[in-house]
Short mmCIF file of the C-alpha atoms (twelve columns), coordinates in Angstrom:
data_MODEL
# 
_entry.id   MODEL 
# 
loop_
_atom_site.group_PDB 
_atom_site.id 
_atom_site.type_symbol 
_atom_site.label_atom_id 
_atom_site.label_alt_id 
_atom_site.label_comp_id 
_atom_site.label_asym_id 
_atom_site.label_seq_id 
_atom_site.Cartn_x 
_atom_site.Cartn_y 
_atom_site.Cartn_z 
_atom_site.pdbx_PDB_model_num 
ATOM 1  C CA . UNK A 1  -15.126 -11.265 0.093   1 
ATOM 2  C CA . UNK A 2  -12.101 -9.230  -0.475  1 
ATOM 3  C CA . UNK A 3  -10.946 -6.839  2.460   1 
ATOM 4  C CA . UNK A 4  -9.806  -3.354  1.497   1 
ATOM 5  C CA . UNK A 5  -5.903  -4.491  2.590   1 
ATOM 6  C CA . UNK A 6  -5.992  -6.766  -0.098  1 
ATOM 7  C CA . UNK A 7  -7.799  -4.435  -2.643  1 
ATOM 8  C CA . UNK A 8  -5.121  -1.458  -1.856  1 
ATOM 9  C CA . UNK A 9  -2.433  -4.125  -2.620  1 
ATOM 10 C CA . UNK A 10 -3.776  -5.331  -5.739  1 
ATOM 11 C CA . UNK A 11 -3.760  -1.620  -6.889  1 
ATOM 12 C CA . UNK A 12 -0.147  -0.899  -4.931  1 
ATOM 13 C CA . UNK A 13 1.345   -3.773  -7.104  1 
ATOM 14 C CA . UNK A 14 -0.336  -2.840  -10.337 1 
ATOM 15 C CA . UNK A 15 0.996   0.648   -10.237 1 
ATOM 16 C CA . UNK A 16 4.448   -0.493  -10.048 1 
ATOM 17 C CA . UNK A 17 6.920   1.685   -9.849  1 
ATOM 18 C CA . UNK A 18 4.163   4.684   -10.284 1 
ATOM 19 C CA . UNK A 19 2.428   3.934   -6.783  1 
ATOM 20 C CA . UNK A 20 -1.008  5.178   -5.831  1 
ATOM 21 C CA . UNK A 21 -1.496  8.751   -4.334  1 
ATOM 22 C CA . UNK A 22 -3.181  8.459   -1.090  1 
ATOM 23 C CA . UNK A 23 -6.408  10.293  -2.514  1 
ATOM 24 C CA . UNK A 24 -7.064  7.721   -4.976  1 
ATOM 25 C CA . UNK A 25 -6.691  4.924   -2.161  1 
ATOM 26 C CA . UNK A 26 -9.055  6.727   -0.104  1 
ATOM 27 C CA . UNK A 27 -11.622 7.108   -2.869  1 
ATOM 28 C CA . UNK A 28 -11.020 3.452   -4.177  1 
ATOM 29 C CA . UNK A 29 -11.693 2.142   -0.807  1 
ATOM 30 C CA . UNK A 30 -13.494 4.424   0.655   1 
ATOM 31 C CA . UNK A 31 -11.131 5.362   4.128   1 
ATOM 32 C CA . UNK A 32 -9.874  8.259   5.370   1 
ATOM 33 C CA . UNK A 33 -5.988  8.871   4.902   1 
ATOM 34 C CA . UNK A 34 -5.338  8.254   8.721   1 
ATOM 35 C CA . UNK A 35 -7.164  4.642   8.141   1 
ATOM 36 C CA . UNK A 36 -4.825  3.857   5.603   1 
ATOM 37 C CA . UNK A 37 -2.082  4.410   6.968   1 
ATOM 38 C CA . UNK A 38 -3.145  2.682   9.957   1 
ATOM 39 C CA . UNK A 39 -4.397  -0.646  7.713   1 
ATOM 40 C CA . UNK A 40 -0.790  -0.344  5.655   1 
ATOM 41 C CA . UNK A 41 0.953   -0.492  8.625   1 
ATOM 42 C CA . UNK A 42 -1.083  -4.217  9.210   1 
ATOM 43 C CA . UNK A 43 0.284   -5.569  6.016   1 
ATOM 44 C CA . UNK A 44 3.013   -8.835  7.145   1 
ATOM 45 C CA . UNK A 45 4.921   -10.181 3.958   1 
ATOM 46 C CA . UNK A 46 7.871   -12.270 3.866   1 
ATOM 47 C CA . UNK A 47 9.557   -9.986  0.952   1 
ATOM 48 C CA . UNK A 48 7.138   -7.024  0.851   1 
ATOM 49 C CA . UNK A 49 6.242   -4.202  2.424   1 
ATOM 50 C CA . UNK A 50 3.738   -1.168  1.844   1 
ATOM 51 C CA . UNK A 51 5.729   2.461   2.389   1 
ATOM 52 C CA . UNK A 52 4.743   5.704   1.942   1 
ATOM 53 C CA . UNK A 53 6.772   8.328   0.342   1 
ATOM 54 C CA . UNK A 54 5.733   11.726  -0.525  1 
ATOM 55 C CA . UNK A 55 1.724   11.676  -0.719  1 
ATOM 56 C CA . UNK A 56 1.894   8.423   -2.505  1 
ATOM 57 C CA . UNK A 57 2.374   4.481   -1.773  1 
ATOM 58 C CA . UNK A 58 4.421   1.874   -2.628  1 
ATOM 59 C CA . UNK A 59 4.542   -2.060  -2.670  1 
ATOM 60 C CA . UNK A 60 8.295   -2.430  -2.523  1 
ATOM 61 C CA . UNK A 61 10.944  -5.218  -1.576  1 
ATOM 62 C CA . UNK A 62 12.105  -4.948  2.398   1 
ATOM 63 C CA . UNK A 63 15.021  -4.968  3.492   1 
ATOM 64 C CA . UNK A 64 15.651  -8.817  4.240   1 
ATOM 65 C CA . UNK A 65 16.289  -8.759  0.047   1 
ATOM 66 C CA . UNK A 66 19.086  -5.695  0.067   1 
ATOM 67 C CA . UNK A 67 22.455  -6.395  -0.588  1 
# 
């Protein structure tokens, strides 16, 4: 069975450059906005990493790949 880290980064990286606002995460997966936040912060990827800006998140590139 999928876990809902893996569902909210299936949706994070088919959004793109659009992201997901937190409301629609929470009613995807069914957690509060504190629980997300708290289960993004659990996500470990070699290149990746989940961030929040504004009310919405993003799977982006971390740092190790910057210039």
């Amino acid at each position: 069975m999928v876990d809902k880290l893996e569902i909210i980064t299936g949706l994070l990286y088919a959004a793109g450059d659009e992201g997901v606002d937190e409301s629609t995460l929470c009613e995807v997966v069914q957690l509060t906005p504190v629980q997300i936040s708290d289960m993004t912060r659990k996500f470990h990827h070699s290149v990746l990493e989940i961030r929040k800006l504004g009310d919405s998140y993003f799977l982006m590139a971390n740092d190790s790949l910057t210039p």
